[in-house]
N, C-alpha and C positions, 0 to 999 in steps of 0.2 A: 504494500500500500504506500509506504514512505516513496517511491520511483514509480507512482500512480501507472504502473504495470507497462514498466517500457525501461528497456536497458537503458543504464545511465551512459552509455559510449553511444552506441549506434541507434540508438530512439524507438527500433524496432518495440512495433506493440502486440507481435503475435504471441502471445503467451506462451504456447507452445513450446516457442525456442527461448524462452526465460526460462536461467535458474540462478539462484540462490549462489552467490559467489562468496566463501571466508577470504578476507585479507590475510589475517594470519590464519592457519591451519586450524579443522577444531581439535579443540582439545578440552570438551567434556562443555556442559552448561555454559562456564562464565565467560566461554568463546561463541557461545550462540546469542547475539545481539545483533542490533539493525548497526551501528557501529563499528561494524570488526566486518561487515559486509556492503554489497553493493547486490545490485540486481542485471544479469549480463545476459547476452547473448550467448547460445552455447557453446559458438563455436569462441568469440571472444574470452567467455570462461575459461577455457580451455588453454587459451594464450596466456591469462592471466594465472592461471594456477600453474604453466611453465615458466613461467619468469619471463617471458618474451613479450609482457606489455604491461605498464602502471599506471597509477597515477601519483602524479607531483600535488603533492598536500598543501602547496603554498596558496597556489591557484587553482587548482584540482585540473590540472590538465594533464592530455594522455602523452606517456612517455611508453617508445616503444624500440625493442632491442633491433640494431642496423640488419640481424636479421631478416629483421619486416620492409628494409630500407625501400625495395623496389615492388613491392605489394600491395594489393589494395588498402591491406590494412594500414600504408600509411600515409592516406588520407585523414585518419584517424590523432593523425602525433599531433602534439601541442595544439588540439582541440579541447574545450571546459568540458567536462563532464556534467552533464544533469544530476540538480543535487536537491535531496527532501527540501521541502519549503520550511521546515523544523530544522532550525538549528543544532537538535538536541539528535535528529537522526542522520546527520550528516558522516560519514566515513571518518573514523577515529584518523589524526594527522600522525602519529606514532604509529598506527598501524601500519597506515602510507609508507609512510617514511622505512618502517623495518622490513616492508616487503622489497622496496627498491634497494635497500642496501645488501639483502639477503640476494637479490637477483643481478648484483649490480648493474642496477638500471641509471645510476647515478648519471 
């Protein structure tokens, strides 16, 4: 509900190809919050739980491994991401922050 059912990258609103993204991994309840997650695309999920695309928590825009350098996905780089109208459900900036450095997406 917080990404009123549309990945926050690609806006995609078929729900279908929505799922439920962790920034950090879970690891039991206190990692299951709107916070510690975003709402993606599947196949984007997929990139994101490789390490091969982020987001930069300053401005919340997509950072994406040179990898992706000559691919669709990036049309997608240093675009904002869709973010809850709640400030209080917005993607924790620590969390951000620990996946890009874990992936070095720096």
């Amino acid at each position: 509900e917080a990404y009123s059912d549309r990945c926050a990258i690609t806006g995609t609103d078929a729900v279908q190809a929505l799922e439920a993204a962790h920034i950090r991994p879970y690891a039991g309840p206190q990692t299951n919050h709107v916070q510690n997650g975003m709402i993606l695309r599947s196949d984007v999920h997929s990139l994101f739980d490789k390490g091969l695309l982020g987001v930069e928590p300053e401005d919340y825009s997509v950072v994406i491994d040179d990898i992706l350098t000559n691919s669709s996905y990036s049309d997608y780089e240093q675009m904002r991401i869709r973010l809850p109208k709640e400030k209080n459900q917005r993607p924790s900036p620590d969390a951000l922050w620990s996946h890009l450095e874990e992936h070095d997406l720096l």
